[in-house]
C-alpha positions as CSV (number, residue, x, y, z in Angstrom):
1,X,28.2,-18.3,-57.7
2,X,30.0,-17.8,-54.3
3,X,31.8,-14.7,-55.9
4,X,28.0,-13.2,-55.9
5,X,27.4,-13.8,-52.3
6,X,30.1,-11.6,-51.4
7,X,28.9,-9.2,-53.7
8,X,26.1,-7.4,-51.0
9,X,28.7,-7.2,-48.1
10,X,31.4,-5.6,-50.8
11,X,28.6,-2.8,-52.1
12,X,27.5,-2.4,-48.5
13,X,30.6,-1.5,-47.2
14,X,31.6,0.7,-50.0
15,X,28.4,2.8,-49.5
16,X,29.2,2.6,-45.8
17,X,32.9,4.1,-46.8
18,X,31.1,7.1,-49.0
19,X,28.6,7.8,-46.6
20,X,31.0,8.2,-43.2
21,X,33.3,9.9,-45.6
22,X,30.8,12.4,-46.5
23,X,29.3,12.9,-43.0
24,X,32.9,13.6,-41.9
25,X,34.5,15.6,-44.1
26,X,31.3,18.3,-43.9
27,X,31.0,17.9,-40.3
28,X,34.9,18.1,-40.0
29,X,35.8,21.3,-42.6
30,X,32.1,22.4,-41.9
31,X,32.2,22.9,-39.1
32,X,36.4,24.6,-39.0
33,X,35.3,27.3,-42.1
34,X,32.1,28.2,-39.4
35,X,34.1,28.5,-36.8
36,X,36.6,30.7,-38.4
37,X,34.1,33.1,-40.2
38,X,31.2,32.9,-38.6
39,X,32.4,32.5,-34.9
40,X,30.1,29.7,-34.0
41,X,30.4,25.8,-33.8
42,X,28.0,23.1,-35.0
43,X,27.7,19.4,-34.5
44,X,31.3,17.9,-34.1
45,X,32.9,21.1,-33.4
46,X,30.5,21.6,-31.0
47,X,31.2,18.8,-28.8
48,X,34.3,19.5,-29.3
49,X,34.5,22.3,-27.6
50,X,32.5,21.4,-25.2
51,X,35.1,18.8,-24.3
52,X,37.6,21.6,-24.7
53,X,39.5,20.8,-27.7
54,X,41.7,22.7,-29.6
55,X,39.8,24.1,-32.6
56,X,42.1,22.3,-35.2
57,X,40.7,18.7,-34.0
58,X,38.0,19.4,-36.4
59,X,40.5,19.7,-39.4
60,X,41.5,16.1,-38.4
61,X,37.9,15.1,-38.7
62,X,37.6,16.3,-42.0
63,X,40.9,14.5,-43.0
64,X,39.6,11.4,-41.8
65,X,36.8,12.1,-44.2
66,X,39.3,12.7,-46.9
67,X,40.9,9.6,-46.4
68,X,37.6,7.7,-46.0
69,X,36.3,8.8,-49.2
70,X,39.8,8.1,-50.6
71,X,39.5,4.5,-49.4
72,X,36.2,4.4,-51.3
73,X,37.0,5.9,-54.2
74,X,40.1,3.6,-54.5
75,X,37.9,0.6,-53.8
76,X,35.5,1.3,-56.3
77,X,38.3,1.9,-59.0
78,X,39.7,-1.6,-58.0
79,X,35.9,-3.2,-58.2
80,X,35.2,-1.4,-61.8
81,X,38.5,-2.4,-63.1
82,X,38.1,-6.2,-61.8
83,X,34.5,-6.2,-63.3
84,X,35.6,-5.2,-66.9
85,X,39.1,-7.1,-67.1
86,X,38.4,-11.3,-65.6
């Protein structure tokens, strides 16, 4: 029974990790392909360079995206496997 309470805080987390991983990673590479073809900025690039960073800070956003969905991903793998092997 106590393994269930910790369920809700494990699942909200992990959508937590998926969601800010998403968000990221479009806001992050988004907004670097714009920038490079388009020659425009949106949301993070945007403040970005209205804080005058170099463009390439956006890449780093997305790679923190990447790594944030990797996180999930690697969580849920660990969850799934736990749940079908006690």
């Amino acid at each position: 029974m106590a393994n269930q309470s910790k369920r809700p805080d494990s699942s909200t987390s992990q959508g937590l990790l998926w969601l800010f991983g998403a968000i990221l990673v479009i806001q992050g590479f988004g907004s670097a392909i714009t920038e490079a073809g388009w020659d425009t900025s949106f949301g993070v690039a945007g403040l970005m360079r209205a804080a005058h960073m170099p463009e390439w800070t956006t890449l780093l956003v997305g790679i923190a995206g990447s790594v944030l969905l990797g996180m999930a991903a690697r969580r849920h793998h660990v969850t799934r496997r736990a749940d079908h092997h006690p």
